[in-house]
N, C-alpha and C positions, 0 to 999 in steps of 0.2 A: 504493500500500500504506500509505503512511504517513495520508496522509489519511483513510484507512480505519479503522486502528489507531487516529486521534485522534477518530475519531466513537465509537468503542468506550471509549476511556479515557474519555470526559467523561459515557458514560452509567454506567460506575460508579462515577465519581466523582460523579455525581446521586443515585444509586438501590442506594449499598453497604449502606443499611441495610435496604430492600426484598430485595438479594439474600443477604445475610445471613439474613435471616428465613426465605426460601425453603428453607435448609437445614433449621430447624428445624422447619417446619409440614411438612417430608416426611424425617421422622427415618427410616423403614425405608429410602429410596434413601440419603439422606446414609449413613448406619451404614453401609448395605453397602457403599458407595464405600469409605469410611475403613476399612473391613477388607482390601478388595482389597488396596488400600493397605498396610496393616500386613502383608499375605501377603508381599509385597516384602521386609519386613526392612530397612526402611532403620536406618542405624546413625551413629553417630558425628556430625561435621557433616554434617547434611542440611540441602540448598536449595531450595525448590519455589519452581521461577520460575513467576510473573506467579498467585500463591494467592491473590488477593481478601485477603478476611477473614482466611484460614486456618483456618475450621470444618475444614476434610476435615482436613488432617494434623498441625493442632495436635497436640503429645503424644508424637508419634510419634517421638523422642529427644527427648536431654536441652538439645541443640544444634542448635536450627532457627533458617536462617536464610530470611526470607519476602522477595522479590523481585516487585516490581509497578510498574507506568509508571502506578498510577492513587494516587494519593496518601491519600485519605480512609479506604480498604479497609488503609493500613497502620495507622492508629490502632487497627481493633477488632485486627489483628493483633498488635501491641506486648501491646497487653492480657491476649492468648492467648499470651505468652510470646517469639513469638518478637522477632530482632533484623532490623527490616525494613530495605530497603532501594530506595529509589527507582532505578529503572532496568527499561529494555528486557531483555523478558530476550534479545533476539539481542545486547545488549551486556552482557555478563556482566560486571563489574570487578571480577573474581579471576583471580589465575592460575594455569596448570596445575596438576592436583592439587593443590588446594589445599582441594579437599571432599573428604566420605566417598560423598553419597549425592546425588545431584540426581534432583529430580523433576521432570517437566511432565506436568500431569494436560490439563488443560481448553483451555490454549493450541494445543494443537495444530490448532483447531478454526477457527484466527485466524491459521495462517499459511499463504502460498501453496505452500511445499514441506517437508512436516513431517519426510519423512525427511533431509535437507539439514539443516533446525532441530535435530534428535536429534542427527544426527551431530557437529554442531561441539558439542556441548553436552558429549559424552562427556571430552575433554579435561581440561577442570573436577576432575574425579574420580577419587582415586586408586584403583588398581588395590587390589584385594582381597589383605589382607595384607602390604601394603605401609607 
């Protein structure tokens, strides 16, 4: 897996600004992504692990925090506001409740048991109204 996962880091860290554009030269899929998205309502601290760039959820509060194993894709991120952070997202380095809103959009597509990957992930996140 891991092996796997660093063939995948090195090709966005080659090619973030290739995948980056991608969003923009297919504005009607991006847009409607980042609406889904905003359908959610995320609020407060929001953390969308392993976001690239962060085209999709930039915006989407006032407090995003961008989580990615691929380093280059945090620079256009920073840019977009948010406060990145290098790391795995199966290695979160936060503790319990200590978010409002965690996302995982695209990762899920990159790990061998996604519902396992979600579930630890919930922890992270305080309970609504809380």
């Amino acid at each position: 897996m891991l092996k796997i996962l660093g063939g995948v880091i090195r090709v966005f860290n080659e090619h973030y600004l290739r995948y980056d554009s991608w969003y923009l030269n297919n504005l009607n899929f991006s847009l409607s992504e980042k609406l889904c998205i905003k359908v959610l309502a995320p609020y407060g601290v929001v953390l969308d692990i392993d976001m690239g760039t962060g085209f999709i959820t930039a915006g989407l509060s006032r407090t995003m925090i961008g989580l990615d194993p691929a380093e280059k894709p945090l620079k256009i991120a920073r840019e977009r506001g948010f406060l990145p952070v290098y790391a795995y997202g199966n290695e979160l380095p936060f503790r319990d409740n200590a978010l409002d809103t965690v996302l995982v959009n695209v990762t899920l597509s990159f790990v061998e048991n996604p519902l396992l990957f979600s579930s630890k992930r919930v922890g992270f996140a305080r309970e609504v109204g809380s």
